[in-house]
N, C-alpha and C positions, 0 to 999 in steps of 0.2 A: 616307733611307738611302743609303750609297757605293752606289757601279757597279765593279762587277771586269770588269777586261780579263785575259785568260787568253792569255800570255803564248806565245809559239813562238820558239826558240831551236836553235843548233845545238851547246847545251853548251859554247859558246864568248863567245857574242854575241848578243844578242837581234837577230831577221829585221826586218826594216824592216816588213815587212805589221805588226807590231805599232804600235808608233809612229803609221801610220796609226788604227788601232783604238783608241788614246789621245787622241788625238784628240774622234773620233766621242765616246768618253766623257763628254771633258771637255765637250762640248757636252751632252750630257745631263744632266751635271751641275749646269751653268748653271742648267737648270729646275727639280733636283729638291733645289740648292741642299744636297747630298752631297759627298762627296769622291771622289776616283777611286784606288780601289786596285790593283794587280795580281799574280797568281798565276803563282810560277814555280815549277813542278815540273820533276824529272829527279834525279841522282844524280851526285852531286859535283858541283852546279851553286849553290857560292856565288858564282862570281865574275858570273855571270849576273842574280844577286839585285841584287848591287852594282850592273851594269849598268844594271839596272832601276831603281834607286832614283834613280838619275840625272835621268830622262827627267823632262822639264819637265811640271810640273801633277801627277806624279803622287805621293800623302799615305800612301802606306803599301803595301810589297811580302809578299804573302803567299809564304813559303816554303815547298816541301816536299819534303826531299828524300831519298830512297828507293828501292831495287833498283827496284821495279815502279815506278817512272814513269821508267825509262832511257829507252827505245825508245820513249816517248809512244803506248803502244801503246791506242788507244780506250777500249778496256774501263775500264783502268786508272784514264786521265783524266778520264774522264767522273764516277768512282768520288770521285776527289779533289775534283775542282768539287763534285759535293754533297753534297759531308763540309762545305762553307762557303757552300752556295749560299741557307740561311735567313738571310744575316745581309746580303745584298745583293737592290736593290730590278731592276738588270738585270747583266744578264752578258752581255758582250759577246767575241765572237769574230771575229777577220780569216775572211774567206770563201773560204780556202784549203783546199786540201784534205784538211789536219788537223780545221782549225776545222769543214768541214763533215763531219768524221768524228765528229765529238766532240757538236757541238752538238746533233742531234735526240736521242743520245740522254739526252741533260740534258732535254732541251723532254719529251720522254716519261716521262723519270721526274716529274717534275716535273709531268707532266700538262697541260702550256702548248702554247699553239701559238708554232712557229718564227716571227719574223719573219726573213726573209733577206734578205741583200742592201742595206741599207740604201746610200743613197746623201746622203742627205741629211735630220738630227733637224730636226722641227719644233716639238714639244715633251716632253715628258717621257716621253709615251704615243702620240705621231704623230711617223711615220715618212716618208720616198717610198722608192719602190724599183722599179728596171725592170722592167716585163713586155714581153711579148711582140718578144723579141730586143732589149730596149734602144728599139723602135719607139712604147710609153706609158711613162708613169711613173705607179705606185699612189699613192696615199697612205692610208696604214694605220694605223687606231687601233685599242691592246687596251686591255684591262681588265684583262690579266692580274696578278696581284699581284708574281710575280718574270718580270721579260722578258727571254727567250731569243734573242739578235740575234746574225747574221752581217753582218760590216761587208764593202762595197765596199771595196778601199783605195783605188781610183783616186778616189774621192769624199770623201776627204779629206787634208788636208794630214799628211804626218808631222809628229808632236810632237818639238820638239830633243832629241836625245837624252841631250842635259848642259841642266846648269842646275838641277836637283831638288834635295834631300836628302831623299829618303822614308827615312821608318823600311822594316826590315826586321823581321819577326815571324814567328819560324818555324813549324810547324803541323802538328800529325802525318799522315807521311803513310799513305796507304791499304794494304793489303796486296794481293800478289797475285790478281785474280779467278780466273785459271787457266785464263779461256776462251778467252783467246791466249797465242801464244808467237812471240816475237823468233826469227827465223830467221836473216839476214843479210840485208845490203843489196851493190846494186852500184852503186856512184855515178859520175856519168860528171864527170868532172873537165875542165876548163873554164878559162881565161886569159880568155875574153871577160865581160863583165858579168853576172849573172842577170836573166833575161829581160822579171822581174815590178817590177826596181829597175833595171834601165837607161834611160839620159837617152836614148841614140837609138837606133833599132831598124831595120834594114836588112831587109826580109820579102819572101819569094819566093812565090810562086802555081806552079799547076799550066800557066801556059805555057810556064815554064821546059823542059818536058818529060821532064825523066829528072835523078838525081841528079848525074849526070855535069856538067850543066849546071848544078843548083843551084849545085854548088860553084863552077863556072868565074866566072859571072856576079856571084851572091850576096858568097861571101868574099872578096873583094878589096876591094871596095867598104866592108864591113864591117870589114876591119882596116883600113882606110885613117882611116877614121872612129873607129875602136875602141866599134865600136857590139855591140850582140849581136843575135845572128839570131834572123829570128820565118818561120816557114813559115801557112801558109795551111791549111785544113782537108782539101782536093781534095790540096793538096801533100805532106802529110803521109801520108793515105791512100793514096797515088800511091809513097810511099815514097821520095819525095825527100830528105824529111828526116824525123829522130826526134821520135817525140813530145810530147818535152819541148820541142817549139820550138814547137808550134803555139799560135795565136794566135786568140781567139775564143769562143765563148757557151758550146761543149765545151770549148775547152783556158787560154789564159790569157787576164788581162783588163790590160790595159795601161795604159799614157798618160804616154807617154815623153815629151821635151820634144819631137824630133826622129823623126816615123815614114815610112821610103818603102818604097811599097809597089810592089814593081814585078812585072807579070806575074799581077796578084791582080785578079779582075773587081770582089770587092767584096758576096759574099752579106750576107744578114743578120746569119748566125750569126758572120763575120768582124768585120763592123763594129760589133758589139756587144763584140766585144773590144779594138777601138782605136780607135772614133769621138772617146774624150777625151784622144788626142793633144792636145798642146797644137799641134805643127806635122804636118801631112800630105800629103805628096807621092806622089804617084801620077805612075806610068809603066806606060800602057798604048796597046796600038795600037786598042783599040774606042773610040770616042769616046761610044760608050753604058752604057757598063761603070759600074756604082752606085758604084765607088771615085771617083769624079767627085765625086760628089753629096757628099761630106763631104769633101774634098782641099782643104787653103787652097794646093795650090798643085800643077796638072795638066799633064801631059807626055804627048800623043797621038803615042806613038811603037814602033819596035819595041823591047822592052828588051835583044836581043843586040847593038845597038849604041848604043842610048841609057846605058845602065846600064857598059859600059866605057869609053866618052868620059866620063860625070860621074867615074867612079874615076879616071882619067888628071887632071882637074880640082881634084880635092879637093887 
C-alpha cells in the first residue's frame, strides 16, 4: 500500500518541514515497496498542489480544496485525513506543531497508537526515536495495520523539491465540523531566516542578563552572519526574547549547518533541540557548562566581549 505524507503549506508554498517528511516516506517506501503520495488541503490552494507534484519521489498529490480546510484548523484536518486514511498503509506527519495538532487525533480515531518523533526508518514497521531528552534512542515496532507517525525533520534530509511529475487527483473535501472557528492571527514578520530552515543560528542564554543585552550582543552578530536567532529556555522565560525563538525539547528542534551558542550553559532540554548541528560553537565563561560536551568547537570566555570581537571579525 502508498504512504501519505500530509502536506503543511502557507497557501503559497509548501514549508520545508514537508520535504523533510517525504523523505522519511520514501524510505518507508523502500520496504513496503508502495508509492509515496501526498495530501494538500486549504482553499484556493492549486498552485500548492502543483508545488507539490514537483518534489522528487513523490507518485501522486491528493487534493482537497474547500472553505473548512482554510485555517488548517485540527478538527477539520484531522476529518480529511480520514475521509482517505483506508487506502494508505502509514501516514506520515512533520512533527510540528500542526502535525502534532492533527496527528493523535487520526491515531485515536483510528484507534492506533502514535509513533512520534521518528528519527530514523528501520523497516517498514521499526522505527528509532528519542527519549529521554535526546539522552536514548527507542526502537519501536507496531503491528498496527494503518501507522500514525510524526517525523523528526532534523533526521532527515529534505526531498528536492523539483524534479517530480506527480499526478494531481482531486478529492472531496470535508465539511465544516463547527467545533472550531478561525478567529485571526498576528504574525510577527521577520527579514531574518525561520528558525526551523535556517543554515546558521546565532542563540543567547540567560547570562546575557536582560533583553537589553540580548539584543546589544545577540543581533549584530546575527545580521553580520545573516543568521536567525534562537534563545535558550531560561532566556526566553527570562523574557529576553520571544517565544518563537526558543530553542529545545519544549520549543524548536533544529540543525543548522552553523550553531553558536553563546551565554547558554547547555540543559538537556536545550541540547535536545540543537545537539544535530552539523557545526557547534559555544561561548561560555564555565569551563563546565554541558554546552562543552557537544561543541565541535569551544570558547571559555566572557561573551560581553568575546561575541563583539568575533562580529568585528566576521
Amino acid at each position: 500500500m502508498p504512504v501519505l505524507v500530509i502536506a503543511e503549506h502557507d497557501s503559497a508554498s509548501i514549508k520545508g518541514a514537508t520535504l523533510n517528511t517525504v523523505s522519511a516516506a520514501r524510505q518507508i517506501s523502500m520496504f513496503s515497496d508502495g508509492q509515496v503520495h501526498v495530501l494538500v488541503t486549504g482553499s484556493q490552494s492549486t498552485i500548492v498542489a502543483a508545488a507539490a507534484a514537483q518534489i522528487e519521489g513523490v507518485a501522486k498529490v491528493l487534493h482537497a480544496d474547500g472553505e473548512a480546510l482554510t485555517h488548517g484548523l485540527a478538527e477539520n484536518l484531522a476529518a480529511q485525513v480520514l475521509a482517505v486514511a483506508s487506502d494508505y498503509s502509514h501516514i506520515l506527519f512533520a512533527a510540528t506543531a500542526c502535525g502534532k495538532n492533527v496527528a493523535p487525533r487520526v491515531a485515536a480515531k483510528l484507534d492506533v497508537a502514535q509513533i512520534s518523533d521518528i528519527t530514523k526508518v528501520v523497516s517498514a514497521d521499526t522505527f528509532e526515536r528519542p527519549i529521554y531528552a535526546g539522552n536514548a534512542i527507542a526502537t519501536v515496532q507496531t503491528a498496527d495495520a494503518t501507522q500514525i507517525i510524526t517525523v523528526r525533520t532534523t533526521g532527515f534530509d529534505p526531498a528536492p523539491a523539483t524534479g517530480g511529475s506527480a499526478s494531481i487527483q482531486a478529492v472531496a473535501a470535508v465539511a465544516n465540523s463547527g467545533k472550531s472557528n478561525y478567529v485571526g492571527s498576528e504574525i510577527a514578520k521577520s527579514d531574518r531566516p525561520d528558525l526551523t530552515a535556517a543554515k546558521i543560528i546565532v542563540s543567547g542564554g540567560r547570562a546575557l542578563g536582560s533583553k537589553e543585552k540580548f539584543d546589544e550582543v545577540i543581533t549584530p552578530l546575527a545580521d553580520k552572519l545573516g543568521a536567525a536567532i534562537g534563545a535558550s529556555r531560561a532566556a526566553v522565560d527570562a523574557g529576553y526574547a520571544p517565544n518563537d525563538l526558543q530553542v529545545g525539547q519544549t520549543g524548536k528542534i533544529v540543525a543548522p549547518q552553523l550553531y553558536i551558542a553563546a551565554g547558554i550553559s547547555g540543559a538537556i532540554q536545550h541540547l535536545a533541540g540543537m545537539k544535530d548541528s552539523k557545526v557547534i560553537v559555544a561561548i561560555n565563561k564555565d569551563s563546565e557548562a554541558p554546552i562543552f560536551s557537544v561543541a565541535d568547537y569551544g570558547l571559555e570566555a566572557d561573551l560581553f566581549s568575546a561575541v563583539p570581537e568575533l562580529t568585528v571579525l566576521v
